[in-house]
One Martini backbone bead per residue (centre of mass of N, CA, C, O) as a GRO file, in nm:
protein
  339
    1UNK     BB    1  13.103  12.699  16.695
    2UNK     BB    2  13.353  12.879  16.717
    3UNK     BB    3  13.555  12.688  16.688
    4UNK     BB    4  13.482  12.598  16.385
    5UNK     BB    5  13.515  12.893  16.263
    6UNK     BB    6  13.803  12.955  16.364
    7UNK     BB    7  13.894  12.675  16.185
    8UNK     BB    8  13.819  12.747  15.927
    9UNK     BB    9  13.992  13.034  15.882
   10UNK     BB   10  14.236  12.908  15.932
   11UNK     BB   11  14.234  12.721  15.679
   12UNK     BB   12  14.153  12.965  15.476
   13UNK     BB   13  14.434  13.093  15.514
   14UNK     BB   14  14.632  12.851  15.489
   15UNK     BB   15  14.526  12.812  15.143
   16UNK     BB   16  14.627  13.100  15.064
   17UNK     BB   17  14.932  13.126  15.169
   18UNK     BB   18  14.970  12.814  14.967
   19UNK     BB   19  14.912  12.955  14.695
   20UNK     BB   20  15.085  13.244  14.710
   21UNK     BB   21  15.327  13.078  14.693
   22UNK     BB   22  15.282  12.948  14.468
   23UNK     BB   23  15.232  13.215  14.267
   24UNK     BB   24  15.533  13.281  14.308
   25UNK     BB   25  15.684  13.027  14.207
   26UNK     BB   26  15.531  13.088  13.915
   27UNK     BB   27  15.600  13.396  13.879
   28UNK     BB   28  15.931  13.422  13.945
   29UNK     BB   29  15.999  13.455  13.599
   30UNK     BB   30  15.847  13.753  13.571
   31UNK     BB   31  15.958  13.939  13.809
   32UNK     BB   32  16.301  13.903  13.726
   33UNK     BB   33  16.251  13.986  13.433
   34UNK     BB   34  16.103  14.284  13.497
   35UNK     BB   35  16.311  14.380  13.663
   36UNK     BB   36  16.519  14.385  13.427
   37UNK     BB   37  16.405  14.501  13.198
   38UNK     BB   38  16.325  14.804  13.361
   39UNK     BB   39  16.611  14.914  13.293
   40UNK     BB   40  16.540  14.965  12.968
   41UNK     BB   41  16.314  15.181  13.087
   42UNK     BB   42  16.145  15.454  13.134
   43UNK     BB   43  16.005  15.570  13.385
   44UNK     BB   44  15.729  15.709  13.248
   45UNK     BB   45  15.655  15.454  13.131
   46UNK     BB   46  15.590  15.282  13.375
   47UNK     BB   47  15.398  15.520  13.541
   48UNK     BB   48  15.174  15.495  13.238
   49UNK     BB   49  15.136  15.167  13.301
   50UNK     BB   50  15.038  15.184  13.547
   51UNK     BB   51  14.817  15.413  13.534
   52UNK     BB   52  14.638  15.207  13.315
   53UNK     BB   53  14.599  14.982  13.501
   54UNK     BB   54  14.412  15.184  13.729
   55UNK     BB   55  14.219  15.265  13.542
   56UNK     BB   56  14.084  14.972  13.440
   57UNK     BB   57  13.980  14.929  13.754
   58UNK     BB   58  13.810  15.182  13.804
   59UNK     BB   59  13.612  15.132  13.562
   60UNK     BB   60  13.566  14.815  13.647
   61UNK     BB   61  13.436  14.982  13.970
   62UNK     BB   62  13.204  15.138  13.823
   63UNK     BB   63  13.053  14.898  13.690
   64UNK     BB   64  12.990  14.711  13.955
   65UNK     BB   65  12.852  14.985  14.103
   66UNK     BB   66  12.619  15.005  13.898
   67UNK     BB   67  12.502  14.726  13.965
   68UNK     BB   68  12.465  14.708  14.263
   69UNK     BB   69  12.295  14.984  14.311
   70UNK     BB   70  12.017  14.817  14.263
   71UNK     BB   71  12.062  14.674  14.538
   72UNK     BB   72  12.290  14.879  14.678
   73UNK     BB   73  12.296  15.215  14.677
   74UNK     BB   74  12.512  15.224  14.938
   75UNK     BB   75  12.710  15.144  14.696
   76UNK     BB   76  13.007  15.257  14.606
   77UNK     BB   77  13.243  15.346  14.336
   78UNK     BB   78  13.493  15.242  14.576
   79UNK     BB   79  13.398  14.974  14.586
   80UNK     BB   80  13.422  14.879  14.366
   81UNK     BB   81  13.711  14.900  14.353
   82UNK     BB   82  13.819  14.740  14.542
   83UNK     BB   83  13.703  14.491  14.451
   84UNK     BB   84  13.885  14.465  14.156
   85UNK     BB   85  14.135  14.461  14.360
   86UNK     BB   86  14.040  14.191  14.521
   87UNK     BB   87  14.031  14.029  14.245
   88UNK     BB   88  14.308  14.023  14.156
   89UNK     BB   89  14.429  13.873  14.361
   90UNK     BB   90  14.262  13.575  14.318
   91UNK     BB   91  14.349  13.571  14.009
   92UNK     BB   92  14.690  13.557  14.053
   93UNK     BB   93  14.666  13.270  14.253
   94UNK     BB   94  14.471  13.121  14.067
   95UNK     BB   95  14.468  13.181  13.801
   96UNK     BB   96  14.159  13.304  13.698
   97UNK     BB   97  13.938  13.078  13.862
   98UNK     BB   98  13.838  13.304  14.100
   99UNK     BB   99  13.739  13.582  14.019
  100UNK     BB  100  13.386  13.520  14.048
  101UNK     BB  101  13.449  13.448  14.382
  102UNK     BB  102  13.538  13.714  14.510
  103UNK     BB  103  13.324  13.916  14.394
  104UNK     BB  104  13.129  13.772  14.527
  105UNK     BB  105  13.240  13.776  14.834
  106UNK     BB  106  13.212  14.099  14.849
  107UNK     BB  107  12.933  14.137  14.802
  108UNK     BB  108  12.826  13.960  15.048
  109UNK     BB  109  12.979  14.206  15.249
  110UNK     BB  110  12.775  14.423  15.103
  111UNK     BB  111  12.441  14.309  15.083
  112UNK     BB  112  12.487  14.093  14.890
  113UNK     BB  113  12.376  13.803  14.739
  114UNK     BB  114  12.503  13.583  14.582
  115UNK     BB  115  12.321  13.516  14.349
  116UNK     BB  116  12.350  13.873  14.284
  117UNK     BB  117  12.670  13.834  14.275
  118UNK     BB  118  12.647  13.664  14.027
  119UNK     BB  119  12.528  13.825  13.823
  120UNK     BB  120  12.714  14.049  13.821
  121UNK     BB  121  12.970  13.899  13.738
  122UNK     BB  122  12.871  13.803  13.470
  123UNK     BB  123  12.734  14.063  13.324
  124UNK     BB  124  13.023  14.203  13.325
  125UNK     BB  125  13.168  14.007  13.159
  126UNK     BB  126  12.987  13.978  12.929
  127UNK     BB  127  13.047  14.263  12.853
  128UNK     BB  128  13.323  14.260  12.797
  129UNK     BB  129  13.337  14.027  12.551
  130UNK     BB  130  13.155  14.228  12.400
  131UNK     BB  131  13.361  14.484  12.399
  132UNK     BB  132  13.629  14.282  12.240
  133UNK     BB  133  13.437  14.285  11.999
  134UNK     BB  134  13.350  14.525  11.906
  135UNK     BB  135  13.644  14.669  11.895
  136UNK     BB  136  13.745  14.465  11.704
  137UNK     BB  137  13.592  14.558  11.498
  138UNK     BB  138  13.621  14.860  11.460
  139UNK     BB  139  13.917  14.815  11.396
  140UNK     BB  140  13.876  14.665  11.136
  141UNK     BB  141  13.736  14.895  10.980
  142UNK     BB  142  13.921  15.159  10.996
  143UNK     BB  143  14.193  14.959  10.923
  144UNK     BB  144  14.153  14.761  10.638
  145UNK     BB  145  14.389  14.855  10.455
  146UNK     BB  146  14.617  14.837  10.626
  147UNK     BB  147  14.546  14.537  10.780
  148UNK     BB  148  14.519  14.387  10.502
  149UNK     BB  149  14.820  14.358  10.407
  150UNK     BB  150  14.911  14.178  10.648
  151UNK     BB  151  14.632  13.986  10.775
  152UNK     BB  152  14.492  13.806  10.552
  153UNK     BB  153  14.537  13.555  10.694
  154UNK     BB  154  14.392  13.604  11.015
  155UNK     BB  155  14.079  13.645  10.958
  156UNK     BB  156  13.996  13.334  11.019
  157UNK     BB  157  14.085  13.392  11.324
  158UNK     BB  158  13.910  13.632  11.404
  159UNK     BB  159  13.610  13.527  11.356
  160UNK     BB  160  13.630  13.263  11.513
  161UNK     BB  161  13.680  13.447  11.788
  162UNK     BB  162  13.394  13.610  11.766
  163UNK     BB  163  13.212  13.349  11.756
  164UNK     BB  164  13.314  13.259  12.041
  165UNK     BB  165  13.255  13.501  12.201
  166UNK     BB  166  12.949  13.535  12.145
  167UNK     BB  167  12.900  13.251  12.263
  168UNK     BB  168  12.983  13.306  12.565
  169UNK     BB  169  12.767  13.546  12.590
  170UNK     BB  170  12.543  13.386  12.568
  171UNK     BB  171  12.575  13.159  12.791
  172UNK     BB  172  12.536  13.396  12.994
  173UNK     BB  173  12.291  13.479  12.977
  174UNK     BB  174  12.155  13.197  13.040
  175UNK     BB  175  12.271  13.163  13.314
  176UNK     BB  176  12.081  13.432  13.406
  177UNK     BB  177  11.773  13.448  13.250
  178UNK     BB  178  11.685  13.151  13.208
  179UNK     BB  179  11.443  12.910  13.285
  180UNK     BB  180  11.558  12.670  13.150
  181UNK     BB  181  11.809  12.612  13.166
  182UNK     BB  182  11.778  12.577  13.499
  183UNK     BB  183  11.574  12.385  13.511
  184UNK     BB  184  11.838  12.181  13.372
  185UNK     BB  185  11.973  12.207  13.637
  186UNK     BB  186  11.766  12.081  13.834
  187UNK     BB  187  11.746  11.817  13.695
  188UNK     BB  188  12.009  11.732  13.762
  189UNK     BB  189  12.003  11.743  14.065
  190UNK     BB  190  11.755  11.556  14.129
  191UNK     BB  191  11.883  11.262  13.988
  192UNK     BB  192  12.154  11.322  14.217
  193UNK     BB  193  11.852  11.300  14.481
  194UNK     BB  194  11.729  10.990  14.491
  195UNK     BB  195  11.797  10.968  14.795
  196UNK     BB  196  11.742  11.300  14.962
  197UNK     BB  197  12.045  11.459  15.070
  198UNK     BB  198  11.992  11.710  14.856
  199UNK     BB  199  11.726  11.884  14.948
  200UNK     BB  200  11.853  12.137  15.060
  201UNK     BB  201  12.037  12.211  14.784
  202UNK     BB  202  11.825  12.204  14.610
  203UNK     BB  203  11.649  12.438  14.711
  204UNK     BB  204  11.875  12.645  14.717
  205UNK     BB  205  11.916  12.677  14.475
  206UNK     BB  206  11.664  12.754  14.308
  207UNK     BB  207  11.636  12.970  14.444
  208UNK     BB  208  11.877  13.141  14.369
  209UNK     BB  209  11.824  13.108  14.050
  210UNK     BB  210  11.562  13.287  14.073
  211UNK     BB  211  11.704  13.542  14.190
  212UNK     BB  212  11.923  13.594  13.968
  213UNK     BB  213  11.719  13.616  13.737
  214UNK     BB  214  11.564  13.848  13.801
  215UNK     BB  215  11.819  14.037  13.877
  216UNK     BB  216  11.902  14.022  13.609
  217UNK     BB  217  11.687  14.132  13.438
  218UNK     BB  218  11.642  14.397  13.534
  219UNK     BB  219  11.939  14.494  13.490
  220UNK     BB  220  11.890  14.472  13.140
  221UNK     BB  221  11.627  14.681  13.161
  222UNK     BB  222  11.860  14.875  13.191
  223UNK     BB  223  11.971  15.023  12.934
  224UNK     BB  224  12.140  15.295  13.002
  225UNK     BB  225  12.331  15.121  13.193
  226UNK     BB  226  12.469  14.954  12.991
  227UNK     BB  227  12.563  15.147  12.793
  228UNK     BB  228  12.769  15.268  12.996
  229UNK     BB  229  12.916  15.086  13.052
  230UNK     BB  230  13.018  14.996  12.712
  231UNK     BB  231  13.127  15.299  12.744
  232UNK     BB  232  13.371  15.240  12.929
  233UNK     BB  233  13.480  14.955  12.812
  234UNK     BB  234  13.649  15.104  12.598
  235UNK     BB  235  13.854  15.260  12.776
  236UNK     BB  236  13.948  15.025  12.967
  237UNK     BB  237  14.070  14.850  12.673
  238UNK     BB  238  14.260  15.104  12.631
  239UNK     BB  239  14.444  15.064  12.884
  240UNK     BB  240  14.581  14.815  12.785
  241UNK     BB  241  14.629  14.849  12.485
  242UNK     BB  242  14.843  15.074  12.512
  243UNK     BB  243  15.096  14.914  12.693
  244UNK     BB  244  15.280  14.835  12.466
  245UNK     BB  245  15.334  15.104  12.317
  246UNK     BB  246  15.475  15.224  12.570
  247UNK     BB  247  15.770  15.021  12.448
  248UNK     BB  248  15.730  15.074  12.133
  249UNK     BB  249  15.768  15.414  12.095
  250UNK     BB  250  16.115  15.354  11.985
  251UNK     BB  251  16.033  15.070  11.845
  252UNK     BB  252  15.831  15.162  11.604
  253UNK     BB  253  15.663  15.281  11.325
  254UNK     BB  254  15.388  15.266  11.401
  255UNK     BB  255  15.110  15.348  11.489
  256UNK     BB  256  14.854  15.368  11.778
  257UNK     BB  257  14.609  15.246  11.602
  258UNK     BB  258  14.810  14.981  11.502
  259UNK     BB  259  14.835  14.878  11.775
  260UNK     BB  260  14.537  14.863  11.904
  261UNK     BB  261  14.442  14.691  11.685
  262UNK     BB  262  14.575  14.471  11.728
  263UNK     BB  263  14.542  14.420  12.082
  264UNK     BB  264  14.263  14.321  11.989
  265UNK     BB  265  14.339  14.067  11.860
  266UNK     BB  266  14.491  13.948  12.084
  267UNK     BB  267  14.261  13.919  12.286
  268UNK     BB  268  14.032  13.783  12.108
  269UNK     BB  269  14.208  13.523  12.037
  270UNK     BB  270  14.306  13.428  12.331
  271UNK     BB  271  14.059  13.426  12.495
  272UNK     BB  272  13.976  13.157  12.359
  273UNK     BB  273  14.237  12.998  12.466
  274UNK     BB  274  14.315  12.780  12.662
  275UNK     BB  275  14.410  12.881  12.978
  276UNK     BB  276  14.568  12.972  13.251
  277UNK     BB  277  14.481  13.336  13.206
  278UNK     BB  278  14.635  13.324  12.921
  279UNK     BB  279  14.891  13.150  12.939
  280UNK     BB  280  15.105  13.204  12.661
  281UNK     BB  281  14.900  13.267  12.482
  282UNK     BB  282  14.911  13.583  12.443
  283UNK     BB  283  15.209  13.565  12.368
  284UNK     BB  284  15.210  13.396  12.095
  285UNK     BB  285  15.012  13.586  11.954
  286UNK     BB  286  15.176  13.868  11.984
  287UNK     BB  287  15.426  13.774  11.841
  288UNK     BB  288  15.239  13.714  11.563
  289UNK     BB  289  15.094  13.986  11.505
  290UNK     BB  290  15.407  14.182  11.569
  291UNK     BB  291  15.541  14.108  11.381
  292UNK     BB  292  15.816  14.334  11.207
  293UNK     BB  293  15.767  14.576  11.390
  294UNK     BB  294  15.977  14.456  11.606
  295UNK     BB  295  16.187  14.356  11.763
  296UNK     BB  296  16.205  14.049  11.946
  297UNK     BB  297  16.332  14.185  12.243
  298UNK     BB  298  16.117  14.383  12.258
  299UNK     BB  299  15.842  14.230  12.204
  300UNK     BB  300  15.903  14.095  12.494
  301UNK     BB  301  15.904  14.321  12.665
  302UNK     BB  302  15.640  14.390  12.620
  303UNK     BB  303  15.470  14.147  12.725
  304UNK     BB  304  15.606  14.123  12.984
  305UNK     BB  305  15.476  14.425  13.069
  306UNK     BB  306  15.218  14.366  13.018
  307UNK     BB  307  15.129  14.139  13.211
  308UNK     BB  308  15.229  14.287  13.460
  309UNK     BB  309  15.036  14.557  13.439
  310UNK     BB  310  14.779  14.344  13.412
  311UNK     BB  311  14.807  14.177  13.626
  312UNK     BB  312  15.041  14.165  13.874
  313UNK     BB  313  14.968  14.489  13.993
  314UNK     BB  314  14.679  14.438  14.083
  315UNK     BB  315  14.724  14.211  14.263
  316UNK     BB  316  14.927  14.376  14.444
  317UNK     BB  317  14.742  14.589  14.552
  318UNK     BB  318  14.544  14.410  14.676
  319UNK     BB  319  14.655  14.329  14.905
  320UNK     BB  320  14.559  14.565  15.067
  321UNK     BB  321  14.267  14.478  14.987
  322UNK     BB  322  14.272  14.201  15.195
  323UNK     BB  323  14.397  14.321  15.464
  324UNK     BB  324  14.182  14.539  15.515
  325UNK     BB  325  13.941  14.348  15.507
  326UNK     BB  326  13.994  14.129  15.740
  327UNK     BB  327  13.985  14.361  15.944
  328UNK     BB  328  13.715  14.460  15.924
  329UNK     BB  329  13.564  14.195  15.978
  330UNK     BB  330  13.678  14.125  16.198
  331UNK     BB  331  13.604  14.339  16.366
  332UNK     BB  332  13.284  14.327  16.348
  333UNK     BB  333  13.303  14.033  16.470
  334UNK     BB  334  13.379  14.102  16.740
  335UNK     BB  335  13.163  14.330  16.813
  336UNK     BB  336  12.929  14.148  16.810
  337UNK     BB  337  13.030  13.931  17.002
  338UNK     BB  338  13.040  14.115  17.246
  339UNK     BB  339  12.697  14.201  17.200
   0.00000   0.00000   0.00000
């Protein structure tokens, strides 16, 4: 029995190290590419642009830790900010796969079951893209005078992925708290059970999917809880969405109201377009709605180090929180077995 879990650990150790390698050679040209480019921005703005991007971390591990408290008190909000510094090592090796696998993973190893581990990382996400259509709703009034003399023909590609954003939300609703849904997922494995050997994992599924439920329902009746979320969540993607701004502050005339609020366009508009981890996809929205800016040299640097700040420097940082975690589990494992 323990050689087969050691057999397991070693393979599973195994396929995330060459996981890592094709993502280190998959984002080789990003790399090199940002550490060329680093040596054109000063100091300053890299330290604020790091900053900005440990802000987002932080504000998104307060609120992981805001929800798993309902069922776990004793999860710190330390605990939270390691859990999505821990995701997102495993978001950058995945591209962005694995990231609710992960979540619900280190809750698991934190006394949170699978299921309410699924649940909190649904709602948290759901809450994310809804607090991305909202911030972009509100750019959008805010600043309409200004914004729609430039981009007046591109409000049909706004709206159309506002309508996209509700309704990812809606599915995620569905998916932690409907019982209907569920239903239609239990009537699936069924079908597919005509034989009787999926008998275990109907069980579980079941039972799983009926604890989700629940546990989600709890948390959204939290109304206080949700609301403190969603407004932490404004600063969390403003520490996001300003930095662009911080490497186009000496190469743009426009306003920093005027760039946060493309930059919620262009996350609004990506969000939905189908990429792994929306590779690519947002580099085009971007030079797309930042056009005649700055120039396209400028624009390409500002993108190119959004993305290392925001997605491979947590990523980069995880890596502590991952090999951290590894020893303590081994420790733990140990002293039980020995015990």
């Amino acid at each position: 029995m323990k050689a087969n879990k050691s057999r397991s650990k070693t393979i599973i150790n195994g396929i995330i190290i060459i996981i890592l390698v094709v993502a280190i050679y998959k984002y080789k040209a990003t790399f090199l590419s940002a550490f060329v480019q680093m040596k054109q921005v000063a100091l300053w703005q890299l330290l604020l642009a790091f900053l900005a991007s440990m802000i987002y971390q932080v504000i998104d591990g307060i609120n992981v830790a805001s929800l798993v408290k309902v069922h776990n008190p004793k999860f710190r909000f330390i605990d939270g900010v390691w859990c999505m510094l821990y995701t997102s090592f495993y978001r950058v090796i995945s591209f962005g796969s694995a990231q609710a696998i992960a979540t619900t993973y280190y809750l698991s190893k934190n006394d949170v079951s699978i299921s309410k581990g699924t649940g909190i990382s649904a709602i948290n996400y759901m809450l994310h893209k809804m607090m991305i259509a909202i911030l972009c709703i509100i750019f959008f009034i805010l600043g309409y005078s200004s914004i729609s003399n430039i981009y007046g023909g591109y409000f049909h590609y706004l709206i159309y992925s506002l309508i996209l954003v509700f309704i990812v939300c809606m599915l995620f609703l569905l998916f932690c708290t409907s019982e209907k849904f569920h239903n239609l997922i239990a009537k699936g494995i069924k079908k597919l059970n005509s034989n009787g050997k999926l008998d275990n994992f109907q069980t579980k599924m079941n039972d799983q999917m009926d604890e989700m439920r629940c546990s989600s329902i709890e948390l959204l009746k939290d109304k206080k809880r949700i609301a403190w979320i969603c407004f932490r969540d404004i600063f969390k993607l403003l520490s996001w969405y300003v930095i662009p701004y911080i490497f186009l502050i000496n190469s743009t005339g426009s306003s920093m109201f005027i760039c946060l609020a493309i930059m919620s366009f262009v996350v609004a508009i990506a969000g939905v377009m189908v990429a792994p981890a929306g590779i690519g996809t947002l580099e085009f929205v971007f030079m797309l709605l930042f056009a005649g800016m700055a120039s396209n040299d400028k624009l390409l640097l500002a993108i190119l180090l959004y993305r290392f700040f925001a997605f491979v420097v947590p990523g980069l940082v995880g890596v502590i929180v991952v090999i951290v975690h590894k020893i303590f589990i081994y420790k733990n494992e140990h002293y039980i077995n020995e015990v």
